[in-house]
ZADO-1210 file (C-alpha; in nm, 4 decimals, padded with zeros to 6 digits):
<atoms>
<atom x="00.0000" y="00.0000" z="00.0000" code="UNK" pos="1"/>
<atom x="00.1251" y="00.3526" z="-00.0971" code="UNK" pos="2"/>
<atom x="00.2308" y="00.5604" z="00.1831" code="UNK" pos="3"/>
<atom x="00.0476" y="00.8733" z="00.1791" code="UNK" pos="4"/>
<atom x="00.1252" y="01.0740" z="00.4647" code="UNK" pos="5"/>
<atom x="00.2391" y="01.3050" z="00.2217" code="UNK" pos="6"/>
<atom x="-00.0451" y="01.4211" z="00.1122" code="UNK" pos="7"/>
<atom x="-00.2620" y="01.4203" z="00.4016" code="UNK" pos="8"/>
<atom x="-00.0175" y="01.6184" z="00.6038" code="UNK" pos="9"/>
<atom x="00.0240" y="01.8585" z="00.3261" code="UNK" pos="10"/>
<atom x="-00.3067" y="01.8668" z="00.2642" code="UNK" pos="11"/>
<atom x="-00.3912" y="01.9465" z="00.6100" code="UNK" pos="12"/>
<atom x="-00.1142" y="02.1984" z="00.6510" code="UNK" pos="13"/>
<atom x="-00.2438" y="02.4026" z="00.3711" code="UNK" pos="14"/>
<atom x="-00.6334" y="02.4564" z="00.4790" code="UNK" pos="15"/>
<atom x="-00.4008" y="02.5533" z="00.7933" code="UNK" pos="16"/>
<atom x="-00.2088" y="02.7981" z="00.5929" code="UNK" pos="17"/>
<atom x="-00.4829" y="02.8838" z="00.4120" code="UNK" pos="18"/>
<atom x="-00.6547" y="03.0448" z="00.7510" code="UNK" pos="19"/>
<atom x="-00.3518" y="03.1884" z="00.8501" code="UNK" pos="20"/>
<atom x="-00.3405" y="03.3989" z="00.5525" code="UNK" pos="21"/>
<atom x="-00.6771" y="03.5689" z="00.6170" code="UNK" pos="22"/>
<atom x="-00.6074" y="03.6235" z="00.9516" code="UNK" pos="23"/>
<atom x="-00.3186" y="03.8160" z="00.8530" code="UNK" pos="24"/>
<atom x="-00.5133" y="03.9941" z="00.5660" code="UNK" pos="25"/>
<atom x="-00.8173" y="04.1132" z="00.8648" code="UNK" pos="26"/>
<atom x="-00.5417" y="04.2048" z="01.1170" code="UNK" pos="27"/>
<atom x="-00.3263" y="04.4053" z="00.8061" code="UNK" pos="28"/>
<atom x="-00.6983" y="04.5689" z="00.7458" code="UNK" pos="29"/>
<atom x="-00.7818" y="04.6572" z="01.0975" code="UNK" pos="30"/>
<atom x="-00.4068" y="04.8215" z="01.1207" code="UNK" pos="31"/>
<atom x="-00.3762" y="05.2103" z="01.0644" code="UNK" pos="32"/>
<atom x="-00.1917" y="05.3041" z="00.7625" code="UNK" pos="33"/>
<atom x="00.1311" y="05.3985" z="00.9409" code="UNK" pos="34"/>
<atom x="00.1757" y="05.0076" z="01.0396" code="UNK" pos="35"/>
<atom x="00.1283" y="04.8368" z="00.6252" code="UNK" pos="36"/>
<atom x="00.3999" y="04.7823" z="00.4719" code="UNK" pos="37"/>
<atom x="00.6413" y="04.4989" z="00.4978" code="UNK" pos="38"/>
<atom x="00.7637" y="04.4204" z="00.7757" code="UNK" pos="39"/>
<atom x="00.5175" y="04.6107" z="00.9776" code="UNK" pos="40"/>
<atom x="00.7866" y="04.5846" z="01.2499" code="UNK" pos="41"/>
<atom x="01.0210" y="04.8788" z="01.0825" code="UNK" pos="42"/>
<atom x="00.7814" y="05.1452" z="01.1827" code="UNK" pos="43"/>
<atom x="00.8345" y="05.3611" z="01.5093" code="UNK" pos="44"/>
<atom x="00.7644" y="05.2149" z="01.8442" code="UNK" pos="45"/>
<atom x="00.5595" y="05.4931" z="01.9388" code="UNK" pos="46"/>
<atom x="00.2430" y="05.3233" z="01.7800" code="UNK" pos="47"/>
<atom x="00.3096" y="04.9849" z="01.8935" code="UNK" pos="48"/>
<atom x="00.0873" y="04.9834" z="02.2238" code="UNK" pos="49"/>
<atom x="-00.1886" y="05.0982" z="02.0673" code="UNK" pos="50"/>
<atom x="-00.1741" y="04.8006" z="01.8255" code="UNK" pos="51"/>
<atom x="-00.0415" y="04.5778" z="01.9870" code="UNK" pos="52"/>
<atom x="-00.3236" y="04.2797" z="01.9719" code="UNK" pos="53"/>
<atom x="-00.3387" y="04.3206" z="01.6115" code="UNK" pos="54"/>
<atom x="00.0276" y="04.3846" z="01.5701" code="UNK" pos="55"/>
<atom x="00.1070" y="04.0369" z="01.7315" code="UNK" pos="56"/>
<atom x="-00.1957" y="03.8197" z="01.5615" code="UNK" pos="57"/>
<atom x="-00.0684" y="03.9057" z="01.2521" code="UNK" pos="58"/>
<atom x="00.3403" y="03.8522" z="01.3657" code="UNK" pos="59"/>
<atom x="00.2072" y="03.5166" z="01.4872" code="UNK" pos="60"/>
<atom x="-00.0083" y="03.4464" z="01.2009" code="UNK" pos="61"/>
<atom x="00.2704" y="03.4866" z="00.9300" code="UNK" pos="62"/>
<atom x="00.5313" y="03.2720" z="01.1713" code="UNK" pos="63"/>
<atom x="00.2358" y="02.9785" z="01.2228" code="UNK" pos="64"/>
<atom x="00.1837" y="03.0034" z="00.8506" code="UNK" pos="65"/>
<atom x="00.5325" y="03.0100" z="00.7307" code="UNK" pos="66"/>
<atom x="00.5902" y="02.6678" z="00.9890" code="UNK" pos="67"/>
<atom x="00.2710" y="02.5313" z="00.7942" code="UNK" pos="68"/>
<atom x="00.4024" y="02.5859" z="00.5101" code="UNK" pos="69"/>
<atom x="00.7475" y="02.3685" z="00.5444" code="UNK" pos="70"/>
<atom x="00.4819" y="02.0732" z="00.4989" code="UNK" pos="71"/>
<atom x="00.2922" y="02.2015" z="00.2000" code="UNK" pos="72"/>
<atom x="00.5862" y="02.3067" z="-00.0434" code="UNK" pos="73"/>
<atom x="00.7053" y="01.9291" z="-00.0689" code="UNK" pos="74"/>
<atom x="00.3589" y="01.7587" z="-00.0878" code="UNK" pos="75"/>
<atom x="00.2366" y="01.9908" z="-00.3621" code="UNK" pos="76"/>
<atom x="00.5831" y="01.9427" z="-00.5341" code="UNK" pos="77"/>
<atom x="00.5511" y="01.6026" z="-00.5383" code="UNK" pos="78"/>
<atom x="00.2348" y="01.6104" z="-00.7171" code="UNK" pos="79"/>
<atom x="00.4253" y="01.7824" z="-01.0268" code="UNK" pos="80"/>
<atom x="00.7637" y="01.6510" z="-00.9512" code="UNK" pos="81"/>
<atom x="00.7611" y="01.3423" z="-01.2599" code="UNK" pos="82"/>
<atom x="00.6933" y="01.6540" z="-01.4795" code="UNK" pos="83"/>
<atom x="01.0145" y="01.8383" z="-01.4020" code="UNK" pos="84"/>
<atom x="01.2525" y="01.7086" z="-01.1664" code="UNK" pos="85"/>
<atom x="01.4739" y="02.0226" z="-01.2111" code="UNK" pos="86"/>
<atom x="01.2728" y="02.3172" z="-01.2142" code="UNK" pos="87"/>
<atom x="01.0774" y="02.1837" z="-00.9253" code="UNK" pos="88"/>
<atom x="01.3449" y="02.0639" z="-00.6948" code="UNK" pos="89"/>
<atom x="01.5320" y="02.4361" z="-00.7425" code="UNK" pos="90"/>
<atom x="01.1906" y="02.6185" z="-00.6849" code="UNK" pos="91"/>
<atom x="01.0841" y="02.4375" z="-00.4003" code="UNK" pos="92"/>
<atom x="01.3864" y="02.4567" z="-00.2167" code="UNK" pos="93"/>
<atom x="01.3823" y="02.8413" z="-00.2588" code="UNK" pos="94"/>
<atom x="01.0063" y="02.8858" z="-00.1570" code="UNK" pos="95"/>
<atom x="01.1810" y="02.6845" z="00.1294" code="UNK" pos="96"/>
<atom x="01.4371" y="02.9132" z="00.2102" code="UNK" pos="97"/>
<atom x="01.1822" y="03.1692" z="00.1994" code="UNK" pos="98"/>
<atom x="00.9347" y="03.0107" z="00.4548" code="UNK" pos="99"/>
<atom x="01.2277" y="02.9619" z="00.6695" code="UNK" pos="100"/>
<atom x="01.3026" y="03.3740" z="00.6586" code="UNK" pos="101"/>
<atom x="00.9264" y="03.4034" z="00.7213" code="UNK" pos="102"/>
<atom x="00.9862" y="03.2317" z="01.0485" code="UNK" pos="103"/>
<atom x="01.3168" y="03.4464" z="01.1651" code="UNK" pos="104"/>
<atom x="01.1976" y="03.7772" z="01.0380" code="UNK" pos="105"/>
<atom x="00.8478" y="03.6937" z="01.2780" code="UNK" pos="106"/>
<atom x="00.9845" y="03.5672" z="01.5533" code="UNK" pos="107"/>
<atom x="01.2290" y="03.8568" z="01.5746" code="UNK" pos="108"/>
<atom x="00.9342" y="04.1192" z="01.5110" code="UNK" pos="109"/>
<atom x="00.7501" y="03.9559" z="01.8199" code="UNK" pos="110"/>
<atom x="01.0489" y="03.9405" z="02.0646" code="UNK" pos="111"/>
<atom x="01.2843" y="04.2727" z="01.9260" code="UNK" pos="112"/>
<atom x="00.9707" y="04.4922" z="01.8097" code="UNK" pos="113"/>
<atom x="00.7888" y="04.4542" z="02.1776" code="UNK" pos="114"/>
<atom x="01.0903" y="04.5144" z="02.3469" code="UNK" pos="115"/>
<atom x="01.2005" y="04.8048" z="02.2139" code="UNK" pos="116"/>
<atom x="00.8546" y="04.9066" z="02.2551" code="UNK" pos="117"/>
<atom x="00.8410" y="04.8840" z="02.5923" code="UNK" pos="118"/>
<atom x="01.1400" y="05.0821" z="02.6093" code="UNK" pos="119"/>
<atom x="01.0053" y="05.3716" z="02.4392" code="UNK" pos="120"/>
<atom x="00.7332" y="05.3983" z="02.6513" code="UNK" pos="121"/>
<atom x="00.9185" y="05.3237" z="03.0019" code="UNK" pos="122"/>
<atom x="01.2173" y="05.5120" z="02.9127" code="UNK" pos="123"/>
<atom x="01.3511" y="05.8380" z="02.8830" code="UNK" pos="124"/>
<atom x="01.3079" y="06.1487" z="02.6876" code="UNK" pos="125"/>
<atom x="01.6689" y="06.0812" z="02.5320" code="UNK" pos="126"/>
<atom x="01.5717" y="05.6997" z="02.4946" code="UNK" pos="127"/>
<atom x="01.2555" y="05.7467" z="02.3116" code="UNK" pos="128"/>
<atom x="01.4069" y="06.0157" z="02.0872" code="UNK" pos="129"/>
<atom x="01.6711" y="05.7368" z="01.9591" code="UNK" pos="130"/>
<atom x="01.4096" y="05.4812" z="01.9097" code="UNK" pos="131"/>
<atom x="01.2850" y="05.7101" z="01.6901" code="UNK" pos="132"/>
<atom x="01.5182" y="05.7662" z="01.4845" code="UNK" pos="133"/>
<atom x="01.5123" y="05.4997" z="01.1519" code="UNK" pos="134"/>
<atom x="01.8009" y="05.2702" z="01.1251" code="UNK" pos="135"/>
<atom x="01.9282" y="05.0264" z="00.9567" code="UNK" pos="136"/>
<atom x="01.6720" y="04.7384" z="00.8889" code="UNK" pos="137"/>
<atom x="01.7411" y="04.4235" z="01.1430" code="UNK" pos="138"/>
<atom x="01.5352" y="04.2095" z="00.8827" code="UNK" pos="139"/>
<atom x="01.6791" y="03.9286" z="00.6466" code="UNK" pos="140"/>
<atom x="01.3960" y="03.9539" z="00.3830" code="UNK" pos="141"/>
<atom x="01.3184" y="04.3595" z="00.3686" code="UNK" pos="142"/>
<atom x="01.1843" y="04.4083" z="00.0166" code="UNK" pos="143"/>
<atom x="01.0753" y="04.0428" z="-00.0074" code="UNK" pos="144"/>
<atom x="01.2493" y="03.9085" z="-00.2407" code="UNK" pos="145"/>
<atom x="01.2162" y="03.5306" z="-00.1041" code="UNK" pos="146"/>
<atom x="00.8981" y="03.5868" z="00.0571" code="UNK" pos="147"/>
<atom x="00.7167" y="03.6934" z="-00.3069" code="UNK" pos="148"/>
<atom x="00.9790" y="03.6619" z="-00.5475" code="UNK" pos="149"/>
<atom x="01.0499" y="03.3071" z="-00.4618" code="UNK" pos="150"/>
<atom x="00.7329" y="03.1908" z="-00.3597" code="UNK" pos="151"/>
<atom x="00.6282" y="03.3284" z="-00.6475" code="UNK" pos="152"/>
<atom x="00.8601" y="03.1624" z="-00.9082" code="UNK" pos="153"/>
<atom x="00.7475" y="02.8338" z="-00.7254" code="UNK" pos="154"/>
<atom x="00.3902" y="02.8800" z="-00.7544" code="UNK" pos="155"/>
<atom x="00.4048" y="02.9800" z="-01.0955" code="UNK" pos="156"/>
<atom x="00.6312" y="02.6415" z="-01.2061" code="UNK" pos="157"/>
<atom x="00.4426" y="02.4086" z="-01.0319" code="UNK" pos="158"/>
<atom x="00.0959" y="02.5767" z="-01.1544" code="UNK" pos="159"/>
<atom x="00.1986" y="02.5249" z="-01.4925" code="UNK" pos="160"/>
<atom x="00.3285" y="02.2236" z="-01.4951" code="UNK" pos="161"/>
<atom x="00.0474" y="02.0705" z="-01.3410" code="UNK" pos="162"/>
<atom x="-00.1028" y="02.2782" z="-01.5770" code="UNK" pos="163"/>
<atom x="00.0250" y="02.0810" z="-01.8772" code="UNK" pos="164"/>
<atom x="00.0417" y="01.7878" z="-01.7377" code="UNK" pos="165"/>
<atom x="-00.2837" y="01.7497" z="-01.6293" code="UNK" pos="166"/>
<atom x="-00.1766" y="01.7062" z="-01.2697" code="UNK" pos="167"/>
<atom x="-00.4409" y="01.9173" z="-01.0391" code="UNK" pos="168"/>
<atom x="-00.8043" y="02.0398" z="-01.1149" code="UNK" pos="169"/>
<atom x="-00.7803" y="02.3096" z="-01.3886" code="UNK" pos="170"/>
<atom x="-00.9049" y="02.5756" z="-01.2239" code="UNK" pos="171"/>
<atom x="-00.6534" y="02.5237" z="-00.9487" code="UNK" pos="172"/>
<atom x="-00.3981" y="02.5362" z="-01.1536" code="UNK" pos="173"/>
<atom x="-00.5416" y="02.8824" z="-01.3085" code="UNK" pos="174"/>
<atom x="-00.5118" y="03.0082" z="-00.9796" code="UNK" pos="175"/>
<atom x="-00.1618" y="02.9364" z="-00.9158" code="UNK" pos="176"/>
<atom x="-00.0854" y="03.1227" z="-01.1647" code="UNK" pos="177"/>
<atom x="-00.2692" y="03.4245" z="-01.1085" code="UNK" pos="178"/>
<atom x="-00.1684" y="03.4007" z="-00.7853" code="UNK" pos="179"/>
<atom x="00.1903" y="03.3489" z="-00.8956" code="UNK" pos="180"/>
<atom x="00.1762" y="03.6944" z="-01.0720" code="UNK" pos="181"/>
<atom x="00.0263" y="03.8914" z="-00.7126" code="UNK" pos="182"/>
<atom x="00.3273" y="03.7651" z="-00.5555" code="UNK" pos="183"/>
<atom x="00.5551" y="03.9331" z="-00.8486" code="UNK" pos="184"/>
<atom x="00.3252" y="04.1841" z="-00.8240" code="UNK" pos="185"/>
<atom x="00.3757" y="04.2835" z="-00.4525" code="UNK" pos="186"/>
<atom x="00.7686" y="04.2419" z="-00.4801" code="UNK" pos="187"/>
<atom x="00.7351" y="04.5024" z="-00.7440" code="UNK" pos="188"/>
<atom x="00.4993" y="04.7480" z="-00.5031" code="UNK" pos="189"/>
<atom x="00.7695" y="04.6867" z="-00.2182" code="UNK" pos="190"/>
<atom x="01.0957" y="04.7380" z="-00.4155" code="UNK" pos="191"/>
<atom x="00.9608" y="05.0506" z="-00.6241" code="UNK" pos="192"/>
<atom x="00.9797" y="05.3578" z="-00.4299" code="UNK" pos="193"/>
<atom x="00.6575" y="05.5800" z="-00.6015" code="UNK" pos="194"/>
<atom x="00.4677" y="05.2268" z="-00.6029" code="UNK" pos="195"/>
<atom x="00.4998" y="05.1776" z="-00.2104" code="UNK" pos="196"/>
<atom x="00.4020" y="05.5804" z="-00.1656" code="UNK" pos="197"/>
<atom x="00.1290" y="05.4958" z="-00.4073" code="UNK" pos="198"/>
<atom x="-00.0464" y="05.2616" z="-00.1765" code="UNK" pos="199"/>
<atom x="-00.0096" y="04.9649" z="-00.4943" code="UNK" pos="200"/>
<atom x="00.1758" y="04.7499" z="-00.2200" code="UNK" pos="201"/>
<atom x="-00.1275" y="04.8020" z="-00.0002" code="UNK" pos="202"/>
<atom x="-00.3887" y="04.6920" z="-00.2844" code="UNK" pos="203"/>
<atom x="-00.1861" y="04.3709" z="-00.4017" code="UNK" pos="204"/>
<atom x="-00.2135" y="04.3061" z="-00.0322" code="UNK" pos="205"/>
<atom x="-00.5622" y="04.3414" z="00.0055" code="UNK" pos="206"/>
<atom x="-00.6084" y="04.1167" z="-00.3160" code="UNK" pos="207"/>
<atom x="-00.3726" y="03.8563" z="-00.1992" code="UNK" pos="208"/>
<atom x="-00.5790" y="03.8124" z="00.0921" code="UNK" pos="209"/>
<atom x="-00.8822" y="03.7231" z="-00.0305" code="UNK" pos="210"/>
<atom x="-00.7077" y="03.4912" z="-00.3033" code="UNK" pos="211"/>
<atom x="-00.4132" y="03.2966" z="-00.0664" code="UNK" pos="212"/>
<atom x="-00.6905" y="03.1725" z="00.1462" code="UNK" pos="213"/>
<atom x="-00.8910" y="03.0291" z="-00.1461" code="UNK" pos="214"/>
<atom x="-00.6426" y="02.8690" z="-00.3333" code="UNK" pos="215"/>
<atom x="-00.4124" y="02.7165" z="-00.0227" code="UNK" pos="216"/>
<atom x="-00.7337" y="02.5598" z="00.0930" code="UNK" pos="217"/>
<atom x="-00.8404" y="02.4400" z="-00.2504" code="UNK" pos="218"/>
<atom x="-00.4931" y="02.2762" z="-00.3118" code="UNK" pos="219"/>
<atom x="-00.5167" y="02.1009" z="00.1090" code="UNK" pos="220"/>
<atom x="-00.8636" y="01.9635" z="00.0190" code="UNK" pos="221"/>
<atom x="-00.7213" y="01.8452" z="-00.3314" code="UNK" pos="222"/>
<atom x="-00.4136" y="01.6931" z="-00.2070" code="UNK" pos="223"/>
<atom x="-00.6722" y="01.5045" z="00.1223" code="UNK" pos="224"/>
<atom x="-00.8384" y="01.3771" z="-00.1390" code="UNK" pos="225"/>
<atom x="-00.5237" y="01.2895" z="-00.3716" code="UNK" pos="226"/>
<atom x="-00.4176" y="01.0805" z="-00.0729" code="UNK" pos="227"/>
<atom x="-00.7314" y="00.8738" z="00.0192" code="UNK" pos="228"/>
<atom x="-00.7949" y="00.7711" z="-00.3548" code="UNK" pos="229"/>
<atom x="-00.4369" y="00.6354" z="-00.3294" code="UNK" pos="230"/>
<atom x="-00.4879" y="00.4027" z="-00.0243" code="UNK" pos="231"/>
</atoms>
């Protein structure tokens, strides 16, 4: 019998992923403008307590989500995999890599963002002046590069190779690649400067909300069934 942990755990992990996405698309909503933007962590301290519930449900949303999905990328990959060894072993491990920043970049926004909080608001005239100063990022994936440019150069091989192959439900596979192109399309709104002031970033956001949800928990009840019509 065929061993198909794979694709239940996957399958599971994305409806998983698939919530944590809107959760971080409502708490990115409910935020006030000065707080969009990616990270959300980079902007000054002063407005953290004020925000700070919805600050930290979306921090914890994107970390849970990025842990969920380390099991998605390689049970959707395998589902293409025989199509393109290659292309889908290189693209997987990057939207990999990227996950993995997710992780770091969150969990140091929870535990370095609060703290320095804190400071600013129990410290001293002198101390909250220098905390408000703007520094040097002390994020790995600023612009997000790896978080859409990666993720987005996975989705958009594996989409069409299932695509051409046959390998997932069409429409699925439509989706991946639309949603392929908001990825590219919000690394373009975060690296261009008169995009991010243009509040583009803040639209692709909005979109990619509505649509990560959808399609993450379209591919984890695909890949549940995938795995019980291979018992």
């Amino acid at each position: 019998m065929k061993d198909n942990s794979l694709n239940k755990l996957g399958g599971f992990a994305s409806m998983l992923l698939g919530i944590s996405y809107l959760v971080v698309g409502i708490t990115g909503a409910l935020l006030p403008p000065i707080l969009s933007g990616v990270p959300i962590a980079q902007s000054p301290f002063m407005y953290y307590e004020q925000n700070k519930i919805m600050l930290l449900t979306n921090w914890w949303a994107l970390l849970l989500g990025a842990v969920f999905a380390l099991a998605v990328i390689p049970a959707v990959s395998a589902t293409v995999q025989h199509l393109n060894e290659g292309w889908v072993r290189w693209t997987s491990t990057l939207a990999t890599l990227a996950f993995a920043v997710v992780i770091l970049d969150n969990y140091w926004s929870i535990v370095y963002t609060t703290a320095r909080a804190h400071a600013y608001v129990t410290g001293t005239e002198a101390m909250r002046a220098a905390l408000s100063l703007p520094g040097a990022p002390q994020w790995i994936d600023v612009q997000g590069w790896l978080a859409y440019g990666a993720v987005g150069l996975w989705a958009l091989v594996i989409s069409v190779l299932a695509l051409r192959g046959k390998a997932w439900p069409k429409g699925l596979a439509y989706l991946g690649i639309v949603g392929a192109f908001i990825y590219f399309l919000a690394l373009t709104a975060s690296v261009i400067p008169d995009l991010v002031v243009s509040g583009a970033g803040t639209a692709t956001a909005g979109i990619g909300a509505v649509f990560a949800p959808i399609w993450f928990t379209w591919m984890g009840i695909f890949l549940r069934r995938t795995g019980l019509q291979e018992k």
